[in-house]
C-alpha positions in Angstrom: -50.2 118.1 -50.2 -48.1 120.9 -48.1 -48.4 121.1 -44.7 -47.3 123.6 -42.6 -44.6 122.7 -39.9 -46.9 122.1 -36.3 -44.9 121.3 -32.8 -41.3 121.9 -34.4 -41.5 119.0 -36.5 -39.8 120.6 -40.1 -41.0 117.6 -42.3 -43.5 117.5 -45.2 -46.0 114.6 -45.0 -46.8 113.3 -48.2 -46.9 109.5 -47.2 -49.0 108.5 -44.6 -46.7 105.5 -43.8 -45.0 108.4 -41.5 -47.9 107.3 -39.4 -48.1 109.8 -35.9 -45.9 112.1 -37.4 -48.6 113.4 -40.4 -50.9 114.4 -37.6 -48.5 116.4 -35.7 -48.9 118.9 -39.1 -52.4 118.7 -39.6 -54.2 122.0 -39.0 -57.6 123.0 -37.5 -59.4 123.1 -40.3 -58.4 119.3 -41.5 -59.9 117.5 -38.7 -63.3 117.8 -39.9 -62.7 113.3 -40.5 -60.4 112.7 -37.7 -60.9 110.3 -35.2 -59.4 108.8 -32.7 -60.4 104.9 -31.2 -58.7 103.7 -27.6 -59.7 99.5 -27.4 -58.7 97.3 -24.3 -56.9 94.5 -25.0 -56.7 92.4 -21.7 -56.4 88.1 -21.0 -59.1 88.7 -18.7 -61.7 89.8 -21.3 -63.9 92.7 -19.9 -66.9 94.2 -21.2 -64.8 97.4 -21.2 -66.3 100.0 -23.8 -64.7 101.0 -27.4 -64.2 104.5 -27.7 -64.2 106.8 -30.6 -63.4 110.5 -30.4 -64.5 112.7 -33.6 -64.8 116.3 -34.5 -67.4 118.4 -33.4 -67.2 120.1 -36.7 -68.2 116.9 -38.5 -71.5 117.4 -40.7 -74.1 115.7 -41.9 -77.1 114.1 -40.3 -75.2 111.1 -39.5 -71.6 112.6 -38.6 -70.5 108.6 -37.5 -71.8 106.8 -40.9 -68.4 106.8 -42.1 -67.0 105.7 -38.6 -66.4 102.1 -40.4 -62.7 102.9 -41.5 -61.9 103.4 -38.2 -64.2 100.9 -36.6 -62.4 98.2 -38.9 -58.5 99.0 -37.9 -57.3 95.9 -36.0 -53.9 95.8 -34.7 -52.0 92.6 -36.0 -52.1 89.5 -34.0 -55.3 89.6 -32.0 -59.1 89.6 -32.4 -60.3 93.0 -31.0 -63.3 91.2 -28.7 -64.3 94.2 -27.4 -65.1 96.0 -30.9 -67.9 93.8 -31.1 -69.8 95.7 -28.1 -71.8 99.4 -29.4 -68.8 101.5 -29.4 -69.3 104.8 -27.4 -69.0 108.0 -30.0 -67.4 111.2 -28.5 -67.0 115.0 -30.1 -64.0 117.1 -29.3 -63.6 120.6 -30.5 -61.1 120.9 -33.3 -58.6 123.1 -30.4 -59.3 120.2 -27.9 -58.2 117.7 -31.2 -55.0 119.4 -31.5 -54.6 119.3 -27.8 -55.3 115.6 -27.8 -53.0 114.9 -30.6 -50.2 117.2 -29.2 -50.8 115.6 -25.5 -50.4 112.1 -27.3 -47.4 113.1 -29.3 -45.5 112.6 -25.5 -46.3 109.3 -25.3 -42.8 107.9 -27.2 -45.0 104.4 -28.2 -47.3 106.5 -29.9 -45.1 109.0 -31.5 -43.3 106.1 -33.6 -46.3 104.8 -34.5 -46.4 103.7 -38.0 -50.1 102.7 -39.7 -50.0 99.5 -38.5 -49.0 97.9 -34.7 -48.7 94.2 -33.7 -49.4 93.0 -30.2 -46.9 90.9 -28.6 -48.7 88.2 -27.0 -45.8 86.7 -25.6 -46.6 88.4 -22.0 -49.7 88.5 -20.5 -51.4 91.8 -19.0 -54.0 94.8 -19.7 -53.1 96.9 -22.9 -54.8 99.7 -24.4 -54.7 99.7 -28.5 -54.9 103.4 -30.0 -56.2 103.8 -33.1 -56.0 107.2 -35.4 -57.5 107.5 -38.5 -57.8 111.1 -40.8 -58.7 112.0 -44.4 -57.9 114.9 -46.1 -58.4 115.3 -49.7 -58.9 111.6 -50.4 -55.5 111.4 -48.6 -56.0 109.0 -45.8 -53.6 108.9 -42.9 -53.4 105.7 -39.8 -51.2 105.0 -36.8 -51.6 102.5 -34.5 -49.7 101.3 -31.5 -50.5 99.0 -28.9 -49.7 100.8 -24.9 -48.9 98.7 -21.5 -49.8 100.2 -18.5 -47.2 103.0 -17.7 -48.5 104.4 -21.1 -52.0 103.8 -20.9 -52.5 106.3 -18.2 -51.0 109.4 -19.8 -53.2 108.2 -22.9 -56.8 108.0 -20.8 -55.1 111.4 -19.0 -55.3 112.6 -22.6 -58.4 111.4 -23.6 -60.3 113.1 -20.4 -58.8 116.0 -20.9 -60.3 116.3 -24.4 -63.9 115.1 -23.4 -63.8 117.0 -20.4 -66.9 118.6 -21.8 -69.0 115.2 -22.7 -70.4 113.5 -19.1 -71.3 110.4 -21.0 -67.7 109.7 -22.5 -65.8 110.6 -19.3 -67.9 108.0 -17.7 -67.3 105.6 -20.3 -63.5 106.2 -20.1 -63.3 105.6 -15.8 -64.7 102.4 -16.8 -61.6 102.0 -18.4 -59.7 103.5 -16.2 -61.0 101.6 -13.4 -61.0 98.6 -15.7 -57.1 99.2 -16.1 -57.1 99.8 -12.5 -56.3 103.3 -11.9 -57.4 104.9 -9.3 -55.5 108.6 -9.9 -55.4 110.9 -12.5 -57.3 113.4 -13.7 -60.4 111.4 -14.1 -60.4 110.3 -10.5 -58.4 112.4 -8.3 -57.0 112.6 -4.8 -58.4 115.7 -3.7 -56.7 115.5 0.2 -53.3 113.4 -1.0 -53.7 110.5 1.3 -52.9 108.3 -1.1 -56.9 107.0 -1.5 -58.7 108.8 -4.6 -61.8 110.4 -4.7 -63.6 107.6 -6.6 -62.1 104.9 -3.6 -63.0 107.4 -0.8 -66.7 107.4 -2.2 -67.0 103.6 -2.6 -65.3 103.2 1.4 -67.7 106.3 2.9 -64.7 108.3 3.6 -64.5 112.1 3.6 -62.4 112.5 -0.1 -61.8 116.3 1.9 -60.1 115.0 5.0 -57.4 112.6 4.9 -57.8 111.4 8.4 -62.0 110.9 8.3 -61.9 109.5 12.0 -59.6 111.4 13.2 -57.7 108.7 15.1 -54.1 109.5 13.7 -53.9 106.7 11.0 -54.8 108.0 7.8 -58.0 106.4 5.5 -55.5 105.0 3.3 -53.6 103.8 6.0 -56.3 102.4 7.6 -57.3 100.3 4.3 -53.9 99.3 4.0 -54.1 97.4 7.4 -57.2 96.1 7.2 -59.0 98.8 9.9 -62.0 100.4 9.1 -61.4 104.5 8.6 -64.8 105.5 9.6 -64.1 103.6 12.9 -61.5 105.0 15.7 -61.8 101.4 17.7 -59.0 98.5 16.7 -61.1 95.4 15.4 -60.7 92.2 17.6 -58.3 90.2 16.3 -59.7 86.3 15.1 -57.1 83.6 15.9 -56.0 81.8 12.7 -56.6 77.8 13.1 -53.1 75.8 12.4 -55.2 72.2 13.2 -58.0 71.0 14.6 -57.8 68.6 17.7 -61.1 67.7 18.0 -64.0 66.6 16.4 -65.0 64.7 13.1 -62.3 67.2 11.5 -59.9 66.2 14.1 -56.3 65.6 12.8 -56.9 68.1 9.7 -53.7 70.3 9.7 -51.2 73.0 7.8 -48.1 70.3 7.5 -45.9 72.9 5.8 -44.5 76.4 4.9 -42.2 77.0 2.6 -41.2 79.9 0.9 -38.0 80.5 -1.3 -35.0 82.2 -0.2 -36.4 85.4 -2.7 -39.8 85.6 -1.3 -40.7 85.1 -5.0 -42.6 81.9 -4.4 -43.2 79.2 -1.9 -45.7 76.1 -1.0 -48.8 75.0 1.3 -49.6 71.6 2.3 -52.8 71.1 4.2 -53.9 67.6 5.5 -58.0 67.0 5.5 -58.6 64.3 7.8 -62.3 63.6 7.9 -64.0 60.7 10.8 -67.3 60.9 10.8 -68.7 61.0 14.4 -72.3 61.0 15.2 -73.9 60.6 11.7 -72.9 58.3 8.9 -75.2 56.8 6.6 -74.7 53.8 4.7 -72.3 54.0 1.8 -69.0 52.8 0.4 -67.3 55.7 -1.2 -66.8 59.2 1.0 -65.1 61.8 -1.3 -64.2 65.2 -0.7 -65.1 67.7 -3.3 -63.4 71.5 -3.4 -64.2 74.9 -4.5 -61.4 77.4 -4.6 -60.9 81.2 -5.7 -57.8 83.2 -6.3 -57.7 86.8 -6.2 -55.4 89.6 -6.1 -55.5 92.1 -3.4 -54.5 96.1 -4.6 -52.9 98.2 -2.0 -56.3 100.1 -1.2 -57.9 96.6 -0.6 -59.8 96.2 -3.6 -60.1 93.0 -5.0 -59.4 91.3 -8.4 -59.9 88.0 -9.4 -57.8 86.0 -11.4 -59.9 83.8 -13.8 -59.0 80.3 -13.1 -58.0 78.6 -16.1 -55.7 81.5 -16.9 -53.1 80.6 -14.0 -53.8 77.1 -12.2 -52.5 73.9 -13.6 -56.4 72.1 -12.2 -58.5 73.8 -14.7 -59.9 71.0 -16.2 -61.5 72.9 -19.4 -60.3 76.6 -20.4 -63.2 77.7 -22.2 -65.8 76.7 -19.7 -63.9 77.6 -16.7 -63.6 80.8 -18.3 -67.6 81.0 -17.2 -67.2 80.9 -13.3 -68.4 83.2 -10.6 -66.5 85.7 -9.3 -63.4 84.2 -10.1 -64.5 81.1 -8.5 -64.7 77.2 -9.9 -64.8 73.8 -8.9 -60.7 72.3 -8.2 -60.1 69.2 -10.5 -57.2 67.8 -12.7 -57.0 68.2 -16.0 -58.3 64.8 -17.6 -60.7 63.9 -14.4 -63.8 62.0 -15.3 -65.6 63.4 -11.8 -64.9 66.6 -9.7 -63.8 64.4 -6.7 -60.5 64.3 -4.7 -60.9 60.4 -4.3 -63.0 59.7 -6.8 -63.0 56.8 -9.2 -61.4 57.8 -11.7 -57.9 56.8 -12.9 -56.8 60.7 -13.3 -57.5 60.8 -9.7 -54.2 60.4 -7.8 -53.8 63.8 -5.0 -50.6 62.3 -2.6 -52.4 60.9 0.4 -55.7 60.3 -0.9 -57.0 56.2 -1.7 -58.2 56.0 -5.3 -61.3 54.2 -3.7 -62.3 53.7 0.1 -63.1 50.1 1.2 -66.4 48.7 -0.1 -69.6 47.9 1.8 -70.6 50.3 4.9 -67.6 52.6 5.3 -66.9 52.4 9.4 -64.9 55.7 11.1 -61.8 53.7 11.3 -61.7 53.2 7.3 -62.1 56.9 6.2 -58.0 57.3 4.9 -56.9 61.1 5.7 -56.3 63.2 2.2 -53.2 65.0 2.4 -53.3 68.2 -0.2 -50.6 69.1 -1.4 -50.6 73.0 -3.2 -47.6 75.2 -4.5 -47.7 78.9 -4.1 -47.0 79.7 -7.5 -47.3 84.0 -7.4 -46.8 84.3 -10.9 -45.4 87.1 -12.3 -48.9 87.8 -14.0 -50.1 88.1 -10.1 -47.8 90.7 -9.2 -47.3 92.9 -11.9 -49.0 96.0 -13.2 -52.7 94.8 -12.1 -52.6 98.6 -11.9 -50.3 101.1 -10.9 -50.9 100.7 -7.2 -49.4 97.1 -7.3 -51.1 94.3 -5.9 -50.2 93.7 -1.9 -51.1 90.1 -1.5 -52.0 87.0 -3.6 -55.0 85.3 -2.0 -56.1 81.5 -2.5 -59.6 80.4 -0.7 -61.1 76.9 -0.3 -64.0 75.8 0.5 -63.6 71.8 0.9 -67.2 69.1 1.4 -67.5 65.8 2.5 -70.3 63.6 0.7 -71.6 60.4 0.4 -71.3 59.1 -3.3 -73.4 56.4 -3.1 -75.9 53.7 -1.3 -78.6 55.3 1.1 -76.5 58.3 1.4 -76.3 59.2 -2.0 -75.5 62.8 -2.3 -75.5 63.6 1.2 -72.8 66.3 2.6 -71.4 65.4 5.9 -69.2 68.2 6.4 -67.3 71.1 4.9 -64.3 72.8 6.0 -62.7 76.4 4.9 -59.4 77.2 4.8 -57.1 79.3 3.0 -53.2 80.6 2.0 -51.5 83.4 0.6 -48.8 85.4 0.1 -47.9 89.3 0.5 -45.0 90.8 -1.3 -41.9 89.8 0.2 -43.5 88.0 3.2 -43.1 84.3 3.6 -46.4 82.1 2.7 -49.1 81.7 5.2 -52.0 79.3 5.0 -54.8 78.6 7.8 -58.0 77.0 8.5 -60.9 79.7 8.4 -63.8 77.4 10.0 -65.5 73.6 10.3 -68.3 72.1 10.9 -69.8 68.5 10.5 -73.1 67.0 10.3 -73.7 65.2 13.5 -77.1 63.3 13.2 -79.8 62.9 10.2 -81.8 65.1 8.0 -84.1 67.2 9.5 -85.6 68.2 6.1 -88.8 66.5 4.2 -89.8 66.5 1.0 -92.8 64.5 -1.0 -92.1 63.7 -4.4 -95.8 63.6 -5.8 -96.4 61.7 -8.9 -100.0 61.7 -11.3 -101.4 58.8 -8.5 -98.5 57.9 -6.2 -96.2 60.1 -3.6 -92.6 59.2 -1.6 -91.6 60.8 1.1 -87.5 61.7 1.3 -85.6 62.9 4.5 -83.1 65.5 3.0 -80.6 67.6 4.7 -82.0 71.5 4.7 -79.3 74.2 4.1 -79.7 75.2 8.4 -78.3 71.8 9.2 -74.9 71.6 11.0 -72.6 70.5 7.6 -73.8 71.6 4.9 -71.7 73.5 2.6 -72.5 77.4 2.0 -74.6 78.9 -1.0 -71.9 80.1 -2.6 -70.4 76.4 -2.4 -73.5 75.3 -4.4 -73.5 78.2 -6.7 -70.4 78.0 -7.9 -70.9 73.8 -8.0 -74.4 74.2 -10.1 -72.5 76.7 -12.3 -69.5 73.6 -13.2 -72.4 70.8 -13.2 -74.1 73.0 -16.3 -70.5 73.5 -18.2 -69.0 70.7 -17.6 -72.6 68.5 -18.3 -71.4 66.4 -15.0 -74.7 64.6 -13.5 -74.3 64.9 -9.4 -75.1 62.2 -7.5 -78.5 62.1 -5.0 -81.7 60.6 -3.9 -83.5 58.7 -7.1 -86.6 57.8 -7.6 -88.7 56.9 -10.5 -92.7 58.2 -11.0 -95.6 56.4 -12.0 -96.0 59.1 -15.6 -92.5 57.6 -16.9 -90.6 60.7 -15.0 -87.4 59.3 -13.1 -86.2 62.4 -10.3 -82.5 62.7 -8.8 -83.2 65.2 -5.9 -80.5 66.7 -5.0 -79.5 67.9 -1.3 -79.5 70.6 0.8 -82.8 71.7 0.5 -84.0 75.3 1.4 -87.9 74.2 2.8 -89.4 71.1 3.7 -92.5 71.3 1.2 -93.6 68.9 -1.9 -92.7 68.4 -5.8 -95.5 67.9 -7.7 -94.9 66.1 -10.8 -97.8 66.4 -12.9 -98.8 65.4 -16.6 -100.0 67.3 -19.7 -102.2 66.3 -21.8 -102.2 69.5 -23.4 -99.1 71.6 -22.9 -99.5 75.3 -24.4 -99.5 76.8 -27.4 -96.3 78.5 -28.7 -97.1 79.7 -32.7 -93.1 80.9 -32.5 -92.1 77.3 -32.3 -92.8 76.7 -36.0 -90.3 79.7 -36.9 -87.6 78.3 -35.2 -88.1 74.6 -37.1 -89.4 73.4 -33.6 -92.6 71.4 -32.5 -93.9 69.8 -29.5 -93.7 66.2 -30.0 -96.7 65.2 -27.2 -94.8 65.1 -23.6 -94.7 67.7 -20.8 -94.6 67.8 -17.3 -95.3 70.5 -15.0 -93.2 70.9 -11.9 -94.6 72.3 -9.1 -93.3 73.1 -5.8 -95.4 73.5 -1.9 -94.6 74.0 1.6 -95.3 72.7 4.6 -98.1 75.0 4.7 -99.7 73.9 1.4 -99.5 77.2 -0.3 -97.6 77.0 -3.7 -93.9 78.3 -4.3 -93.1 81.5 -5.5 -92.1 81.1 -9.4 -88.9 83.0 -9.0 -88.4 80.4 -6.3 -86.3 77.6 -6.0 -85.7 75.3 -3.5 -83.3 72.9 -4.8 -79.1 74.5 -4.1 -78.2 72.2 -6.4 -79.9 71.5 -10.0 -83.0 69.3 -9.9 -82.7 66.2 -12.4 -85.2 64.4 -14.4 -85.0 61.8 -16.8 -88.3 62.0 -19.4 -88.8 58.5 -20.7 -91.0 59.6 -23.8 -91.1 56.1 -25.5 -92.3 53.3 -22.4 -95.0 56.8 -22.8 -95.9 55.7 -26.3 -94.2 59.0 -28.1 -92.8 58.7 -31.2 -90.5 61.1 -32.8 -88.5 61.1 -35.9 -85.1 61.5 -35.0 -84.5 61.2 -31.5 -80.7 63.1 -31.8 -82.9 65.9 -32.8 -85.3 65.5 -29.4 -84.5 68.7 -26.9 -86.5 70.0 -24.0 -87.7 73.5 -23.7 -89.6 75.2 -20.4 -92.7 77.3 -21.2 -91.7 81.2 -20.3 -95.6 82.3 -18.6 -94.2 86.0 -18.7 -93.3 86.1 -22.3 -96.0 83.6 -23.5 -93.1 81.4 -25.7 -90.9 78.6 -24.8 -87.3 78.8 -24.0 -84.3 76.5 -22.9 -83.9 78.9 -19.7 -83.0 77.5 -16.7 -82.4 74.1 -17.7 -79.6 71.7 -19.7 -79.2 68.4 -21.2 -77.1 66.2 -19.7 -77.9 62.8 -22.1 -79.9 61.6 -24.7 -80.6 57.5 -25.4 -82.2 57.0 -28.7 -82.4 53.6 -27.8 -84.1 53.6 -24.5 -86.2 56.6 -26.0 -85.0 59.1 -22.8 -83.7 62.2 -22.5 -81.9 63.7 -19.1 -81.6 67.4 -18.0 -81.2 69.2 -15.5 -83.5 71.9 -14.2 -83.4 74.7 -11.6 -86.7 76.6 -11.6 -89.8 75.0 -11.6 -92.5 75.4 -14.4 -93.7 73.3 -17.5 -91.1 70.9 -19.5 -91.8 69.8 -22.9 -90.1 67.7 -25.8 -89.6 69.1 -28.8 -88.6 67.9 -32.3 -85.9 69.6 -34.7 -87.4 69.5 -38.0 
């Protein structure tokens, strides 16, 4: 095949290991099978949309059934996650093809592309993979090449400047763009040039006409940049950062040390914990301190990122769960830790200053041994660079530390939780502080009844308004870890008189009661058959009421932490076949079928005939039987 020369190129195509070059020649009229694919390739792995770009000239009824050639191109040397999502399909006209093409063609990565690319893996970051695919004749012509971020955003530049036309796949491509995080271009401009884009303007409120929208004298993007609001004229109070705490159950907890290196590249943080409880301590030998933490990058408009945790912290303790945190956040542990806690008992457990095990038998103020904690600002060259184009500003690490009880009457009770937090901004020296503290300084003021088929206790448990107890994101991110990491967390047991054994946890949102009742006759679910399942003969429904004897909302919970039960279906007299094949599924009223929602098994005994999970909604529980 002859092509006519296109863009000053004087070469005939006839092999289409040229690669980009054969499309530089291609006319009009040959673009009828073009298309084009942009993928993100990221080690944070977003649900960022595939797109496809085609010719509006296509035919057929189905002009994307033979979208599989392109579809299947995979650049060498990584798994193309995102291809499994529904790729979005886009239509250019053939002038706007040629325009795309030709806008490409300036892009040098893409312009040498051959038919096949291979990602480099050996540095981390955001990439966009371009795929091209065309068939003329039964000729078929590829290129591929993989971009970084300075080339990504005349690509996407391209690409929007193509679909200008299609709403759908402009929107599709600022999720990428925003993904990638760009914030201006032609897909999200900065209509009065103070730095701040439309599409940032419009998230902050701010007039994207006026680059001053208060009209103080400090710019909206100036005003971001320093942490003021710029719909507000009036300088925000500024809050003291805490360096130690003097007084209190806290008292003695302290930043020991700042260093940073003579670059301003990295640095380290050591903060001292020093809990003595004051006016409340109930009976236990074994106080531990347990610690959520975040890490996120801060852009220069203010906008957030997080940085997944067991991407760039040496305490992940398991990649592919820790990969399922929320927003950004997990539980801090060692790598090879048998329990989540700082001075736990574990043999893994060894944090400089902290006792392997306090003394045993009632733990008195004058035993608790201060935990010194010691952390290294390691900003990473992953932190700083090309996030997106804006830079990132600052590096931001936040904790949120709890004191509990372990064990003995206090079992599972938190006594206190402290927040504090370190960073770094680009060449500035590392800073760390305490945020806030506060301690639980007399019992329980919470009550709940534990209501069995004939028999009832009564527990005093913390509720979530008492002085000490750690915040709801502290238990969200802690239920999230107890469910991955199939960790059972310590609290107040108890065993019913229908072979049910409870471990309430604690806080508690109400005061109420927890009915545990039994079934004689759970429902019907004809689906169970299909999936080889069948009820082998023991459910429980759980129940919740308040104080006012009205019954809990469904979509209520209130447990912070995961409710766990122990069914002991043998002492019942059940028998089952294989008791490795025993699970535990929660009858779904809405959809009429039993699910494993909101629930997880910790252990199974086919000895003892048990089987442990843990729960966080209440509803009907039944065993079933693998066939």
């Amino acid at each position: 095949m002859n092509y006519q020369p296109r863009f000053g190129i004087e070469r005939d195509v006839q092999d289409r290991d040229l690669g980009f070059l054969a499309f530089l020649k291609m006319l009009p009229d040959e673009l009828v099978n073009f298309k084009a694919k942009i993928t993100y390739i990221g080690e944070q792995r977003k649900a960022l949309p595939t797109i496809v770009v085609g010719s509006k000239e296509s035919v057929g009824d189905t002009p994307w059934a033979d979208a599989d050639k392109i579809m299947s191109m995979r650049v060498a040397g990584i798994d193309f996650a995102n291809d499994d999502l529904a790729p979005i399909f886009c239509r250019a006209a053939a002038g706007q093809l040629l325009a795309l093409i030709q806008n490409v063609a300036a892009i040098p990565t893409v312009a040498n592309a051959a038919s096949a690319a291979k990602y480099d893996g050996t540095f981390y970051g955001k990439y966009l993979a371009i795929s091209i695919f065309n068939e003329i004749d039964g000729e078929e012509s590829r290129a591929q090449a993989v971009l970084g971020q300075a080339d990504a955003v005349p690509l996407l530049d391209a690409f929007g400047r193509a679909l200008a036309e299609e709403p759908e796949c402009r929107d599709a491509l600022y999720i990428l763009w925003r993904g990638l995080g760009f914030h201006i271009g032609v897909l999200d401009p900065d209509s009065d040039g103070d730095g701040a884009s439309d599409g940032r303007e419009a998230s902050w409120g701010t007039n994207p006409n006026d680059p001053d929208s208060d009209a103080d004298g400090l710019g909206d993007a100036q005003a971001i940049l320093s942490g003021r609001d710029p719909l507000n004229p009036v300088p925000p109070a500024v809050t003291p950062r805490i360096a130690s705490i003097t007084e209190g159950p806290f008292a003695g907890s302290r930043v020991v040390d700042l260093t940073t290196s003579p670059d301003l590249l990295n640095g380290q943080a050591t903060i001292e914990l020093k809990f003595t409880p004051k006016g409340y301590l109930p009976p236990t030998d074994n106080l531990v301190i347990l610690q959520i933490f975040r890490r996120t990058a801060v852009k220069a408009d203010g906008f957030t990122i997080p940085l997944l945790p067991s991407l760039y912290i040496e305490y992940a303790g398991s990649p592919e769960l820790d990969l399922h945190t929320l927003d950004g956040a997990t539980v801090d542990h060692k790598v090879g830790e048998l329990d989540p806690y700082y001075n736990g008992r574990d043999p893994q457990d060894q944090f400089i200053g902290a006792a392997d095990r306090q003394h045993p038998g009632h733990v008195r103020g004058s035993d608790i041994r201060p935990s010194a904690i010691l952390y290294r600002c390691r900003t990473y060259e992953e932190h700083w660079r090309a996030l997106n184009p804006e830079g990132v500003r600052e590096v931001r690490f936040s904790y949120e530390a709890a004191v509990f009880c372990e064990n003995g009457e206090g079992r599972g009770a938190f006594l206190g939780n402290l927040k504090w937090a370190w960073g770094k901004r680009r060449s500035e020296p590392v800073q760390a502080w305490i945020e806030s503290f506060h301690a639980a300084n007399s019992a329980p003021t919470g009550t709940l009844v534990v209501e069995g088929d004939k028999a009832a206790e009564t527990l005093k448990l913390a509720l979530t308004t008492d002085d000490g107890q750690p915040s709801a994101f502290f238990s969200d991110v802690l239920s999230l870890w107890l469910k991955n990491h199939k960790f059972a967390w310590p609290g107040r047991e108890l065993s019913l008189d229908n072979h049910v054994r409870l471990v309430v946890p604690q806080p508690i949102s109400v005061s109420g009661k927890l009915k545990v009742k039994t079934l004689e006759r759970p429902p019907v679910d004809e689906g169970l058959a299909a999936r080889g399942l069948r009820l082998v003969g023991f459910a429980r429904e759980i129940s919740g009421v308040d104080e006012a004897g009205h019954n809990v909302p469904p979509g209520y919970f209130p447990f912070e932490l995961p409710l766990q039960l122990e069914f002991q279906y043998r002492s019942a007299g059940v028998q089952v076949a294989d008791p490795r094949r025993v699970g535990v599924v929660r009858w779904d009223q809405a959809a009429r079928s039993y699910s494993a929602n909101d629930l997880y098994v910790l252990e199974k005994n086919a000895q003892s005939g048990t089987v442990v999970f843990g729960a966080t909604s209440f509803g009907t529980y039944a065993l079933v039987e693998k066939a």
